[in-house]
C-alpha positions as CSV (number, residue, x, y, z in Angstrom):
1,X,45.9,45.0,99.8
2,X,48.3,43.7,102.6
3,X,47.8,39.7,104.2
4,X,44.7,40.4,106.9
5,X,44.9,38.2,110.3
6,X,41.3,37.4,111.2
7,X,41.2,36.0,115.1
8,X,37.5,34.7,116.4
9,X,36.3,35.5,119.9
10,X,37.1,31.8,120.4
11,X,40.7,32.2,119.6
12,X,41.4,35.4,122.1
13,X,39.5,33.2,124.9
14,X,42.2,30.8,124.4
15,X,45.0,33.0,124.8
16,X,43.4,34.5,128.0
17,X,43.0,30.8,129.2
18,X,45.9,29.9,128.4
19,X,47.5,32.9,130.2
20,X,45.0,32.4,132.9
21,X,46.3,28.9,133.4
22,X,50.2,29.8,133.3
23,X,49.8,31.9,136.5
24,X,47.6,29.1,138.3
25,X,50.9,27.1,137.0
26,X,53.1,29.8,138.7
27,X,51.2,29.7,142.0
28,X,51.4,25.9,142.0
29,X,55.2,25.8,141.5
30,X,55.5,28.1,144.4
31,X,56.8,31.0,141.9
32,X,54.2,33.7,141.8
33,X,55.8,36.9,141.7
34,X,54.3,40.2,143.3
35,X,53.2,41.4,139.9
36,X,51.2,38.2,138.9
37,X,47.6,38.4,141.1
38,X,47.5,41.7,139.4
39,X,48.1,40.2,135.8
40,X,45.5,37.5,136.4
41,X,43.0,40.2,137.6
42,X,43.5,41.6,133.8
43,X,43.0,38.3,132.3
44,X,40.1,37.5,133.8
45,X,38.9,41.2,132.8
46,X,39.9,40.3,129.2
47,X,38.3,37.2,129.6
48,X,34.7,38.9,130.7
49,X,35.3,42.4,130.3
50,X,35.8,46.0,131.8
51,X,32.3,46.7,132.9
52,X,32.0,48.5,136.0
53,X,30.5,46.0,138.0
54,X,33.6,43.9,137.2
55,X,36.2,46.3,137.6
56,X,34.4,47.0,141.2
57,X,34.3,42.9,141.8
58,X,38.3,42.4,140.7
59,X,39.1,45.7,143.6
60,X,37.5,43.8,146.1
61,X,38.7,40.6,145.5
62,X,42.8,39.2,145.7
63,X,44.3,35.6,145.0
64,X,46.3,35.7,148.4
65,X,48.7,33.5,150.8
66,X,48.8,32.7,154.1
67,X,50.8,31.0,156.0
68,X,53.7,30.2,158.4
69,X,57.8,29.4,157.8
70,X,56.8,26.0,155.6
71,X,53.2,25.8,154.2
72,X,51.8,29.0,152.2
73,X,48.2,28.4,151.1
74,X,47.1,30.7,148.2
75,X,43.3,31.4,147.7
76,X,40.7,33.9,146.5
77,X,39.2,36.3,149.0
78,X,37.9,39.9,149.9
79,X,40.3,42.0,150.4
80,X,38.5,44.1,153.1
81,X,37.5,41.6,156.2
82,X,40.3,38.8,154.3
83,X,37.6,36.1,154.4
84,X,38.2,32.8,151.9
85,X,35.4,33.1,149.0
86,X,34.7,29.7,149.4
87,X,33.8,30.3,152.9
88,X,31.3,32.2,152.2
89,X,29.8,30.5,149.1
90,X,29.8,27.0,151.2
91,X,27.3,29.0,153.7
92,X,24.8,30.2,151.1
93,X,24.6,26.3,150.6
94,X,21.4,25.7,152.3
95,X,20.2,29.0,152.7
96,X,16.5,29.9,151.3
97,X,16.0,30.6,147.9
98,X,15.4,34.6,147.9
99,X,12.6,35.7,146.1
100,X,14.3,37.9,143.7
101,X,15.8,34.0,142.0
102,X,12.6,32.4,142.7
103,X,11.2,34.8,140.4
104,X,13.8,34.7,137.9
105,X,14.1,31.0,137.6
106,X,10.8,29.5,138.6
107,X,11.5,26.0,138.4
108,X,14.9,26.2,140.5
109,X,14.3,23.6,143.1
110,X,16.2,24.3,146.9
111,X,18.5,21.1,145.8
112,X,19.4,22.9,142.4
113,X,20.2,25.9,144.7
114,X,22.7,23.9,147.0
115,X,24.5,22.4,144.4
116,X,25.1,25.5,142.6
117,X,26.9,27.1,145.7
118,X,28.5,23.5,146.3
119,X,30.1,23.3,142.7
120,X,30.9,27.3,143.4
121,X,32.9,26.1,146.2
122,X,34.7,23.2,145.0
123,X,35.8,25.7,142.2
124,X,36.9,28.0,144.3
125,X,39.2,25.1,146.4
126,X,40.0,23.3,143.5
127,X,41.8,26.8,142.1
128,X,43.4,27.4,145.4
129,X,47.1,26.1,146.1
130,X,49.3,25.0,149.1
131,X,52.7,25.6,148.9
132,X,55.1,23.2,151.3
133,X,58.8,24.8,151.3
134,X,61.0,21.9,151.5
135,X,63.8,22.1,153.8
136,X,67.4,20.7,152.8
């Protein structure tokens, strides 16, 4: 019987990470390539997995710029009306509890609620990137 490689759930999630962090790298450096959003879309599949409802959220969603001549921000957002993810999780800070939480998680106070959606959003900027072209 030939050498057998055994790899743990652990170790595949730090290859995903790892390949994960690369293209945030990429972005950073001002080098993603056209190919790359689409490539971290996969790893973050790999990383949950191909279920429907994720396959629907990743067509939805894009890792995108905008800018002018110098600055180029990148950042995740809906693809459809092109509004900023963090946008709209920094309004859901504040907003009622809706029943359907309440009744899953009784003893979530309205101040556990906000900071949820305000840790969502610092995420969400934190992972974004600015991009200043240098001119020389």
């Amino acid at each position: 019987m030939g050498l057998v490689t055994v790899e743990f759930y652990f170790q595949q999630d730090i290859k995903i990470r790892k390949n994960l962090e690369e293209l945030i790298h990429s972005a950073y450096a001002g080098n993603l390539g056209p190919e790359q959003p689409h490539e971290f879309n996969e790893n973050l599949l790999l990383h949950g997995s191909h279920s429907e409802d994720n396959l629907d959220a990743i067509s939805r969603i894009e890792f995108a710029p905008q800018g002018n001549d110098q600055i180029t921000d990148y950042y995740f957002r809906l693809i459809s009306q092109q509004t900023e993810l963090a946008d709209i999780t920094n309004h859901l800070e504040g907003e009622p509890i809706p029943d359907h939480i309440k009744a899953a998680f009784p003893q979530l106070s309205q101040e556990d609620w906000d900071a949820t959606f305000r840790y969502i959003t610092l995420l969400l900027k934190l992972l974004g990137v600015r991009v200043v072209e240098n001119e020389q």
